[in-house]
Backbone as a printed PyTorch tensor [residue, N CA C, xyz], in Angstrom:
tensor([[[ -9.1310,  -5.5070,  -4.7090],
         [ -8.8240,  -6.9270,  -4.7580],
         [ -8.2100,  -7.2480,  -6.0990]],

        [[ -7.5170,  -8.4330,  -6.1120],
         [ -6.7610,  -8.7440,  -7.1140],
         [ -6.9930, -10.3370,  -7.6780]],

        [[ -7.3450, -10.5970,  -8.3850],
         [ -7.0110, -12.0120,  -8.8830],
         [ -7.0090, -12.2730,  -9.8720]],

        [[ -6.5520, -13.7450, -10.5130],
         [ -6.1430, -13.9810, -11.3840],
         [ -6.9400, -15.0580, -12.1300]],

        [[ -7.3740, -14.6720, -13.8510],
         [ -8.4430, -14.7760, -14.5200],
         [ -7.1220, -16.1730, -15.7080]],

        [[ -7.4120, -17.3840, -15.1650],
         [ -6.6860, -18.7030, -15.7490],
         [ -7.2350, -18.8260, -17.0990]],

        [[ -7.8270, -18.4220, -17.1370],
         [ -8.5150, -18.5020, -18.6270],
         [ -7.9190, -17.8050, -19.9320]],

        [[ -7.1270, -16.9850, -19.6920],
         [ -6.8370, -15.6620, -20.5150],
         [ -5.6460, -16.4960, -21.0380]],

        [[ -5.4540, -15.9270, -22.4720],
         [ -3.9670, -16.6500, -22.7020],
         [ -3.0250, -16.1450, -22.2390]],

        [[ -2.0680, -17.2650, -22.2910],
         [ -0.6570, -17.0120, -22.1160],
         [ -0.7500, -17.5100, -20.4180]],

        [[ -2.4090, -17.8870, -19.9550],
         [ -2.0160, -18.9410, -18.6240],
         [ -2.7000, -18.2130, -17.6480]],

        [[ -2.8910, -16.4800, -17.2690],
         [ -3.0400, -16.1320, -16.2180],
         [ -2.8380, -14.5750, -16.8270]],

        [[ -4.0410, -13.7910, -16.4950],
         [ -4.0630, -12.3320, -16.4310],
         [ -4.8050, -11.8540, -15.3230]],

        [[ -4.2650, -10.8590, -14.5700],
         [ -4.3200, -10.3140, -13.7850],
         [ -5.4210,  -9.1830, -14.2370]],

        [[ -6.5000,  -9.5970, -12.7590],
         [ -7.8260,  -8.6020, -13.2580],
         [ -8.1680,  -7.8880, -12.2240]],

        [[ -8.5410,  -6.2350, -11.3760],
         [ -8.1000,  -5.6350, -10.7370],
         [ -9.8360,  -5.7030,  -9.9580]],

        [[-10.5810,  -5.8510,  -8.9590],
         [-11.4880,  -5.3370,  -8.6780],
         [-11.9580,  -4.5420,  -8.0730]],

        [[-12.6930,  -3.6590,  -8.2760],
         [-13.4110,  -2.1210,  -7.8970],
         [-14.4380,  -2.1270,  -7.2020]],

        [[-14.3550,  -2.4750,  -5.7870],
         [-15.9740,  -2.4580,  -5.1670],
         [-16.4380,  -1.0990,  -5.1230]],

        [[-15.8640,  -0.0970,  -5.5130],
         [-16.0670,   1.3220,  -4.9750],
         [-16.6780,   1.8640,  -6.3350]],

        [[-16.6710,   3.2890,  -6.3950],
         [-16.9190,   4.0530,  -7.7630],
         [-16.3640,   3.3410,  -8.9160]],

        [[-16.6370,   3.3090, -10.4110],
         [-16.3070,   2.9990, -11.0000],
         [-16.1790,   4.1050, -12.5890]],

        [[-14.8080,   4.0040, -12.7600],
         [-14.4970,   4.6350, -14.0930],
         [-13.3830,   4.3680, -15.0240]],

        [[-13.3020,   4.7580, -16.3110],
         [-12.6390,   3.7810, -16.7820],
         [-10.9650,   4.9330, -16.6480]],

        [[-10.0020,   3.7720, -16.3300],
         [ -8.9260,   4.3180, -15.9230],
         [ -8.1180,   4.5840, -17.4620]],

        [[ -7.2650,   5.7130, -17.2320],
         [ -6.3340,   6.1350, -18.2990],
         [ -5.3350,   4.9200, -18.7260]],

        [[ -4.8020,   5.3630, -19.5390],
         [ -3.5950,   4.3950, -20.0220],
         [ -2.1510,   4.3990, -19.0670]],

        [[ -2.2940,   6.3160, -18.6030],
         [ -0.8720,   6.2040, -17.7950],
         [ -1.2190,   5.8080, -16.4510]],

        [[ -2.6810,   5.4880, -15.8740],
         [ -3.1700,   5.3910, -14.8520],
         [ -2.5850,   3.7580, -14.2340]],

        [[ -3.1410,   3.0610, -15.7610],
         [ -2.9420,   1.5170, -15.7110],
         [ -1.6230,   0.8920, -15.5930]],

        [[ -0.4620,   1.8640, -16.3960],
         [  0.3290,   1.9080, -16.0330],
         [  1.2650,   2.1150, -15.0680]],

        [[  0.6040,   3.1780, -14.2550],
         [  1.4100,   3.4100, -12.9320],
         [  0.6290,   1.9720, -12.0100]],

        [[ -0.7000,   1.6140, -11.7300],
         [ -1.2340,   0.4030, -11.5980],
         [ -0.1660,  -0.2560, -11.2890]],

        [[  0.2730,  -0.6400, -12.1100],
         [  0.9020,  -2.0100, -13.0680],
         [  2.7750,  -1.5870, -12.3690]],

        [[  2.6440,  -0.6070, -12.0300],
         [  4.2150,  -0.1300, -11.6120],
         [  4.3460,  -0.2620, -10.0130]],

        [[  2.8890,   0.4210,  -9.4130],
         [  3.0130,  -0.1760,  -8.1760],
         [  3.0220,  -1.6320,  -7.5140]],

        [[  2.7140,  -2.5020,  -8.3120],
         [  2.5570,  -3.8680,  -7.9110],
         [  3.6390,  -4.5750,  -8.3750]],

        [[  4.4330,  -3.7580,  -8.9620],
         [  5.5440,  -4.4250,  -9.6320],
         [  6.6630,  -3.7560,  -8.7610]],

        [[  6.4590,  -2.5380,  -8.0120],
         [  7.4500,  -1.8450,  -7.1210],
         [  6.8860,  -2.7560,  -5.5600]],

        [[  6.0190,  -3.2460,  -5.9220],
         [  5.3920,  -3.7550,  -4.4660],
         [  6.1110,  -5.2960,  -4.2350]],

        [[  5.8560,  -6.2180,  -5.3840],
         [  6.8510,  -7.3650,  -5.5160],
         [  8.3280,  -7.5800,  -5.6640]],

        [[  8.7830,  -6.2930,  -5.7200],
         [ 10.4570,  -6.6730,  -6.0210],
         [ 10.7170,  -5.4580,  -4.5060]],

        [[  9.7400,  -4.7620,  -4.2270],
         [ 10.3370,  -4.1880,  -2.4020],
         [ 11.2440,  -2.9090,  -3.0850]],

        [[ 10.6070,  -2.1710,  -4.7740],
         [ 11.0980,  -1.3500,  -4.8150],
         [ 10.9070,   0.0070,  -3.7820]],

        [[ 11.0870,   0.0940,  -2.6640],
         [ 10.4010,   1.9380,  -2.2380],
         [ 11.1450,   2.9120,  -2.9970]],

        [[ 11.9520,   3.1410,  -3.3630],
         [ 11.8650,   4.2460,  -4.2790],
         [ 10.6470,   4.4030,  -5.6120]],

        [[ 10.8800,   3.2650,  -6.2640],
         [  9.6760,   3.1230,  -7.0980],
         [  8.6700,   3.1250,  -7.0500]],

        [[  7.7590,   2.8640,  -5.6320],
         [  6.7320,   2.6200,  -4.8330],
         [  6.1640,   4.4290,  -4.8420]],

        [[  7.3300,   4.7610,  -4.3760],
         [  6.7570,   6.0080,  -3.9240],
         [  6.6180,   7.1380,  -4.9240]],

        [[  7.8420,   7.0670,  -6.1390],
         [  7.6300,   7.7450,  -7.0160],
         [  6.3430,   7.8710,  -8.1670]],

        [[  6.1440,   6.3560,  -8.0490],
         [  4.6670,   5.8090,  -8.9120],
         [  3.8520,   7.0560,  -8.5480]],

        [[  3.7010,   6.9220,  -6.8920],
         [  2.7240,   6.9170,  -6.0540],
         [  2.1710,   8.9890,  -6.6460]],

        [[  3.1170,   9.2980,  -6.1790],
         [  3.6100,  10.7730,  -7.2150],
         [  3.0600,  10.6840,  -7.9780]],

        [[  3.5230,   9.9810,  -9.3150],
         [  3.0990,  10.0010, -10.5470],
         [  1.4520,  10.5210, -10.5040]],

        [[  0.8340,   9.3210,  -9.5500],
         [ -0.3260,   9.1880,  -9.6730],
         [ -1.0060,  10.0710,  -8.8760]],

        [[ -0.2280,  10.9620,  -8.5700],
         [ -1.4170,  12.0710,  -8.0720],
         [ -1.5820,  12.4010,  -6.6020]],

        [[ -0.5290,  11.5220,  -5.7070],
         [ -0.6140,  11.0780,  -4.2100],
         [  0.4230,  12.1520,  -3.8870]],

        [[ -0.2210,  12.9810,  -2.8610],
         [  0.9770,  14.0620,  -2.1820],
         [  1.0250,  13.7790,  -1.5890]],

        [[  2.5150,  13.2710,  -0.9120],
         [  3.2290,  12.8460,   0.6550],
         [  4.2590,  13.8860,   0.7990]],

        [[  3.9030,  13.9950,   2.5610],
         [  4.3680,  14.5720,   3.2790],
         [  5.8760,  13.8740,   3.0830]],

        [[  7.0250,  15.0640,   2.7960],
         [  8.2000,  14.5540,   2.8920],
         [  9.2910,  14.2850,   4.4660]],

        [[  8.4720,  15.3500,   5.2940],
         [  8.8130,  15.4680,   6.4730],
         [  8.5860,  14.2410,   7.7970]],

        [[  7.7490,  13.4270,   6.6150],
         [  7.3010,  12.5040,   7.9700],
         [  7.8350,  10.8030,   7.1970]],

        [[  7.9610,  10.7100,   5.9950],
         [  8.4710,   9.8910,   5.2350],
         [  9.9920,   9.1220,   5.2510]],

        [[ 10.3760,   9.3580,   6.5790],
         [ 11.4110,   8.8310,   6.4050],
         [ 12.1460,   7.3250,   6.0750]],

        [[ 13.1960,   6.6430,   5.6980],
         [ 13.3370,   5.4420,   5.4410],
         [ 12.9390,   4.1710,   6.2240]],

        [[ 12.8670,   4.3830,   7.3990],
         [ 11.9680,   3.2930,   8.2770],
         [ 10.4810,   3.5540,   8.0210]],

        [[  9.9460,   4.4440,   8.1020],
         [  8.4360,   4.5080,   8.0560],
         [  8.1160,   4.1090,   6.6970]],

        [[  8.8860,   4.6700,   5.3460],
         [  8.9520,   3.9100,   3.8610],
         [  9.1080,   2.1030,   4.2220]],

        [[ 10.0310,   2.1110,   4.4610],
         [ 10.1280,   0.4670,   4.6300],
         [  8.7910,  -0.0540,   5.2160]],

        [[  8.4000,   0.3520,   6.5480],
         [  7.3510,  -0.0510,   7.0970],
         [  5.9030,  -0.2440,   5.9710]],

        [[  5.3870,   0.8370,   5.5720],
         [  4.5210,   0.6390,   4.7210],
         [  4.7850,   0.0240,   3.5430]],

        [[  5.3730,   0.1300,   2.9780],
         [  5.6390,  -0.8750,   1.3100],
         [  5.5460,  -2.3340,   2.3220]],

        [[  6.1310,  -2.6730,   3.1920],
         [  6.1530,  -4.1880,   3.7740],
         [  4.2470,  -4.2810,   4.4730]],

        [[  3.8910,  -3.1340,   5.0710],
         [  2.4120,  -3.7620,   5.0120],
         [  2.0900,  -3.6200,   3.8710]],

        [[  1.8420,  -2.5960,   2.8730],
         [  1.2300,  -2.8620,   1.2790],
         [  1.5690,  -3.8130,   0.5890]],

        [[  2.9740,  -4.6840,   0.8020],
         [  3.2380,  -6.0250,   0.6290],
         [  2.1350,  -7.4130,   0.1650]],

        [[  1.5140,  -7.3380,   1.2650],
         [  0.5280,  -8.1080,   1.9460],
         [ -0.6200,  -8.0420,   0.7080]],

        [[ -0.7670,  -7.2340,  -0.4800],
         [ -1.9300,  -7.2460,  -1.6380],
         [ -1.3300,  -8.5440,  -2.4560]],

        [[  0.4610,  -8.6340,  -2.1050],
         [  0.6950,  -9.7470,  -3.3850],
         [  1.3700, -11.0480,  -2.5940]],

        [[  1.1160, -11.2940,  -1.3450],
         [  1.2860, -12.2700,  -0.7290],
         [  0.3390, -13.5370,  -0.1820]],

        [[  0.7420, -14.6610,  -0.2340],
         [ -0.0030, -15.8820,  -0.2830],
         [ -1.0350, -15.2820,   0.8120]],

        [[ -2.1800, -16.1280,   0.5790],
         [ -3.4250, -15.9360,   1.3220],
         [ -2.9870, -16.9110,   2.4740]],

        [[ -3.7420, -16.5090,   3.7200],
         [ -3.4640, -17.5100,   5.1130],
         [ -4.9270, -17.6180,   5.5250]],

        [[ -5.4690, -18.4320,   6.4850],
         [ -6.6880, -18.5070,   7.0760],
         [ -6.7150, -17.5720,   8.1990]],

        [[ -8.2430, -17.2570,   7.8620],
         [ -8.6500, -16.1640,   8.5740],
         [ -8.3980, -16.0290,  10.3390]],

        [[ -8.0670, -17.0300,  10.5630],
         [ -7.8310, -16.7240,  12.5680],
         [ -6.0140, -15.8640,  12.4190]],

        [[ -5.0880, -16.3170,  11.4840],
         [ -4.0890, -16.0760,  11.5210],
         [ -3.9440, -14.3510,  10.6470]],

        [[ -5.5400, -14.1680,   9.3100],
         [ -5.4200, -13.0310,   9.4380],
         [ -5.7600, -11.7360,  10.5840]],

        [[ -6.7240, -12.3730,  11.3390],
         [ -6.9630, -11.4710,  12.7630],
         [ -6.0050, -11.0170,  13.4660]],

        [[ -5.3620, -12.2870,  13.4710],
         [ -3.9940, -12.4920,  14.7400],
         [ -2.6460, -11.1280,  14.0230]],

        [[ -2.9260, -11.1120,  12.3680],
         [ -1.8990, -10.3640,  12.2570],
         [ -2.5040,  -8.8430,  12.0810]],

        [[ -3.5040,  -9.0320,  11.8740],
         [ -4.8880,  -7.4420,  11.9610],
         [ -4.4930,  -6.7250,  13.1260]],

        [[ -4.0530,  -7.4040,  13.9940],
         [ -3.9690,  -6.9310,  15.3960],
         [ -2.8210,  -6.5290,  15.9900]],

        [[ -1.7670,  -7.5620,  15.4120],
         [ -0.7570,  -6.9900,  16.1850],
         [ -0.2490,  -5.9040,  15.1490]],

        [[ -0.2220,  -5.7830,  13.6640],
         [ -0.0850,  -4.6830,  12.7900],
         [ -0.3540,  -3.4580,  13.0770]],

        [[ -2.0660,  -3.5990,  13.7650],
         [ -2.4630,  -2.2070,  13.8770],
         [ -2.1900,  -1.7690,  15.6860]],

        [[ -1.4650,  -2.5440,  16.1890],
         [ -0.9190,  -1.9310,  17.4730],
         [  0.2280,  -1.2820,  17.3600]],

        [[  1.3380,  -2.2500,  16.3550],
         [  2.3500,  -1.5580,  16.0170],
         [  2.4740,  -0.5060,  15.3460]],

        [[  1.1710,  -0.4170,  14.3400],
         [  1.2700,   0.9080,  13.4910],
         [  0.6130,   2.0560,  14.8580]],

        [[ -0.3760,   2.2090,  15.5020],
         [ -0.3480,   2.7220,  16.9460],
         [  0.3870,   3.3640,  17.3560]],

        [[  1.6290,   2.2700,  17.7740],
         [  2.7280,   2.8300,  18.1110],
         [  3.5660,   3.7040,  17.6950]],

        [[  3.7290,   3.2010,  16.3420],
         [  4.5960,   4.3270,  15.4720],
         [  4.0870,   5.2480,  14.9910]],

        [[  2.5770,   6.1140,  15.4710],
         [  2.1120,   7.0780,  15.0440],
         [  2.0540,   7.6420,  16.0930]],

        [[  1.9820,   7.0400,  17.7000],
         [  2.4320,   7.9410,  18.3380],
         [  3.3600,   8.1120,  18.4460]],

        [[  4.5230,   7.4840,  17.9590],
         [  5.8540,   7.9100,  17.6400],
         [  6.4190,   9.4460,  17.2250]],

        [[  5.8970,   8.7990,  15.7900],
         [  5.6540,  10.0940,  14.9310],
         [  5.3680,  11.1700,  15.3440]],

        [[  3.7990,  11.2220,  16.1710],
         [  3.4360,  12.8210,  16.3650],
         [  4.6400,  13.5150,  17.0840]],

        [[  4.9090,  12.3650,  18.3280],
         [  5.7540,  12.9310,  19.6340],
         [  6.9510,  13.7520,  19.1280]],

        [[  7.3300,  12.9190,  18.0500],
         [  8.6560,  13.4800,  17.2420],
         [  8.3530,  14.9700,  16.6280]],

        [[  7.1340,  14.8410,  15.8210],
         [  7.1650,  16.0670,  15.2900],
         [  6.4090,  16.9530,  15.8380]],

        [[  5.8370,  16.5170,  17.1480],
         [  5.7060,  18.0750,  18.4200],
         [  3.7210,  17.8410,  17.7530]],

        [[  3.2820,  17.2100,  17.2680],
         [  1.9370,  17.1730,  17.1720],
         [  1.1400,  16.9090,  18.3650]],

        [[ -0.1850,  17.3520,  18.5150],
         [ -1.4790,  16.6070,  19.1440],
         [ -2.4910,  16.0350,  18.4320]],

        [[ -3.0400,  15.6130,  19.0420],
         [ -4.6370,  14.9510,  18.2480],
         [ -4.8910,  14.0030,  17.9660]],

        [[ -5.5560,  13.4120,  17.2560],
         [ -5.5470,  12.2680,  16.4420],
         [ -4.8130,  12.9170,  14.5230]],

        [[ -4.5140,  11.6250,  14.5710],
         [ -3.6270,  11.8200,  13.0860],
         [ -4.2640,  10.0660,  12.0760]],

        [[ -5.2520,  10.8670,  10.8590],
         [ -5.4970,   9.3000,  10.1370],
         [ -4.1630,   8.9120,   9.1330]],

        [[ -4.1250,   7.8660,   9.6390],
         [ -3.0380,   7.0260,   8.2480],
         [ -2.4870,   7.7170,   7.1550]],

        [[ -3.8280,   8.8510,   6.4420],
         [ -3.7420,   9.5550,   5.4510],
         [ -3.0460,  10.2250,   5.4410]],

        [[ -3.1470,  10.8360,   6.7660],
         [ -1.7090,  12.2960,   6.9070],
         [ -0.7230,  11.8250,   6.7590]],

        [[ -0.0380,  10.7600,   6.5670],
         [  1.5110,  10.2200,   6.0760],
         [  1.8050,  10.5150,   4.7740]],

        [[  0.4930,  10.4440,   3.4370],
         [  0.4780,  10.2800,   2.1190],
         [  0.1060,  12.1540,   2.1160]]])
């Protein structure tokens, strides 16, 4: 989660929250941080993905192609976009994860797979 701490000078600093494990992150860590959300607001995917590298994330190059890039940076989008009420986040919970569905059985069909395949196997 992300929000923003009005108190801080200069109007507004951005403070990152960790419900999970907690440790204190590197300098180039915070930085790549700070690169993905900034590749996430301007709809860089090249930058998005190279960060993503940086930071340690091995993606499959074979399954990465420029629609499926587009696709995800536009749902990862959604960390720096206005908040909506919750019936309209369901409504889009749903049809997102039918479409993503779809395009994973897409995917396998294309690349001759069976099984189930998690989200993860893309990264």
């Amino acid at each position: 989660r992300l929000v923003l701490d009005p108190t801080a000078p200069g109007g507004a600093k951005p403070v990152l929250l960790d419900w999970g494990l907690i440790r204190e992150i590197t300098d180039a860590e915070r930085l790549g941080l700070a690169k993905v959300f900034h590749s996430l607001a301007n709809f860089d995917i090249a930058g998005l993905f190279d960060v993503l590298e940086s930071l340690g994330f091995s993606l499959r190059q074979e399954l990465l192609n420029d629609d499926l890039k587009r696709d995800l940076i536009e749902k990862a989008r959604g960390v720096v976009k206005d908040t909506i009420n919750r019936h309209k986040t369901r409504e889009n919970a749903r049809e997102e994860l039918a479409e993503f569905k779809a395009r994973l059985n897409r995917a396998k069909e294309d690349a001759g797979m069976e099984g189930s395949m998690s989200p993860i196997y893309f990264l």
